[in-house]
C-alpha positions in Angstrom: 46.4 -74.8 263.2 47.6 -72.4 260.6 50.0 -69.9 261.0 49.2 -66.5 259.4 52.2 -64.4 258.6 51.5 -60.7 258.3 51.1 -58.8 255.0 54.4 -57.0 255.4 56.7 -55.9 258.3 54.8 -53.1 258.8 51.4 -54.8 260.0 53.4 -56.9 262.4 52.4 -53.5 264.1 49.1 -54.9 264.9 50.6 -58.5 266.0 51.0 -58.0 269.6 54.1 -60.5 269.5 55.7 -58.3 267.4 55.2 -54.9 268.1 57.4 -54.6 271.5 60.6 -55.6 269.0 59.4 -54.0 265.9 58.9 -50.3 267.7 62.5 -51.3 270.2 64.4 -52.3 267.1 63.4 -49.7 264.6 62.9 -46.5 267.7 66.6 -47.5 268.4 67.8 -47.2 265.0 66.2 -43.6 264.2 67.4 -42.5 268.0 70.8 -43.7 266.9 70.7 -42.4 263.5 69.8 -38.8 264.8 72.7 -38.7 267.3 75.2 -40.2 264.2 77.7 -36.9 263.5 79.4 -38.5 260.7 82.6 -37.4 259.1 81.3 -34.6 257.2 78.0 -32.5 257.6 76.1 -34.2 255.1 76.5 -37.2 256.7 75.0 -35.7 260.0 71.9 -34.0 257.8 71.5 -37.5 255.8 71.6 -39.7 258.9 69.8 -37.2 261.3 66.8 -37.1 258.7 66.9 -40.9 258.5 66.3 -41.3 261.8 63.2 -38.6 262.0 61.5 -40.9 258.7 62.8 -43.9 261.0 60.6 -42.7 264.3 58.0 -41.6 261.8 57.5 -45.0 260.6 57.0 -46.4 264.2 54.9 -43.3 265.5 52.4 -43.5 262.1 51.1 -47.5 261.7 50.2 -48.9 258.3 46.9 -48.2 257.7 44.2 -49.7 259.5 40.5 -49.0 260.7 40.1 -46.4 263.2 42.2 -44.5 265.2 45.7 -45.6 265.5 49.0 -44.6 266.8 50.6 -42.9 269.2 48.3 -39.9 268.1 45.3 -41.3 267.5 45.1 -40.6 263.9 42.4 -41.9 261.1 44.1 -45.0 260.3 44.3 -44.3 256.1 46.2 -40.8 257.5 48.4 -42.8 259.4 48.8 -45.2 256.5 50.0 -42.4 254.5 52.4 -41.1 257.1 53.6 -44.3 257.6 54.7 -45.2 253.6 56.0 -41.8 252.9 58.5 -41.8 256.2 59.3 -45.4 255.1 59.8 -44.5 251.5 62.2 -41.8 252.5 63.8 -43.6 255.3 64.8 -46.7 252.6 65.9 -44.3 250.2 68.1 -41.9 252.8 69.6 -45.1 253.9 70.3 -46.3 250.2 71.6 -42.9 249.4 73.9 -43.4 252.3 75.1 -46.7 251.0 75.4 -45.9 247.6 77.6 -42.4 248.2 78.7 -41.5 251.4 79.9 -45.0 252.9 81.6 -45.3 249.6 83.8 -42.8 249.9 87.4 -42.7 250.5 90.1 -40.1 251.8 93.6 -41.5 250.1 94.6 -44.6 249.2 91.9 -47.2 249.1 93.0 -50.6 251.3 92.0 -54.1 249.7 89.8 -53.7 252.8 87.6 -50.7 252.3 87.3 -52.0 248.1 85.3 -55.1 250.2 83.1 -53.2 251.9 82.4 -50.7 249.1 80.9 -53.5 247.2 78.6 -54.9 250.1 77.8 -51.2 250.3 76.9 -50.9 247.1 75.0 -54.3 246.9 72.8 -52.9 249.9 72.1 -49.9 248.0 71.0 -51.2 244.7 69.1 -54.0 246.6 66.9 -51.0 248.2 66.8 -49.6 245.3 65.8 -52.4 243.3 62.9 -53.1 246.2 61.6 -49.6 245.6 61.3 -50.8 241.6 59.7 -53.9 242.5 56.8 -51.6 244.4 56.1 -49.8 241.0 53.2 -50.5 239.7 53.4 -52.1 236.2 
């Protein structure tokens, strides 16, 4: 038969194949991010908020019917929850990429220049993804 492919990573939620590695994956990333010190306080603030948005996002499912969630929530509450943790966990991360893995204390190797472009690649590509969401 036909294989149906969710809407969007987010409803994988409600694939039961998928939502064992979807919560391990993104629970360890916001666990992770939270404990992340950083050279510099911002970084700590930036990455500890990251990874609050990041456990929101697994705690608060894309909206569904019903209750839903670890909480138990009306499903379009949830949905709500869900995007605007999502939409500032994407655009913490791309702040992080764009400015503070970007920076540099002396001279800069041949090295770091590489990685400040696939850091700044990563960031416009998540920025350009929240552009695409706008609606025309």
């Amino acid at each position: 038969g036909k294989v149906e492919f969710p809407g969007s990573i987010s409803a994988t939620y409600y694939v039961d194949a998928c939502i064992t590695p979807f919560m391990i994956i993104l629970g360890s990333a916001g666990i992770l991010l939270i404990c992340y010190d950083g050279y510099e306080k911002i970084d700590a603030i930036i990455c500890t908020l990251a990874g609050i948005f990041g456990l929101g996002i697994c705690l608060f499912p894309c909206t569904a019917w019903g209750l839903v969630g670890t909480f138990e929530i009306n499903g379009n509450i949830s949905g709500w929850i869900h995007n605007i943790c999502a939409f500032i966990f994407f655009g913490l991360l791309a702040f992080n990429s764009l400015f503070l893995f970007t920076k540099t204390v002396g001279e800069m190797t041949p090295e770091k220049k590489k990685r400040n472009i696939i850091f700044r690649v990563c960031g416009v590509g998540m920025v350009a993804s929240f552009l695409l969401l706008i609606p025309l």
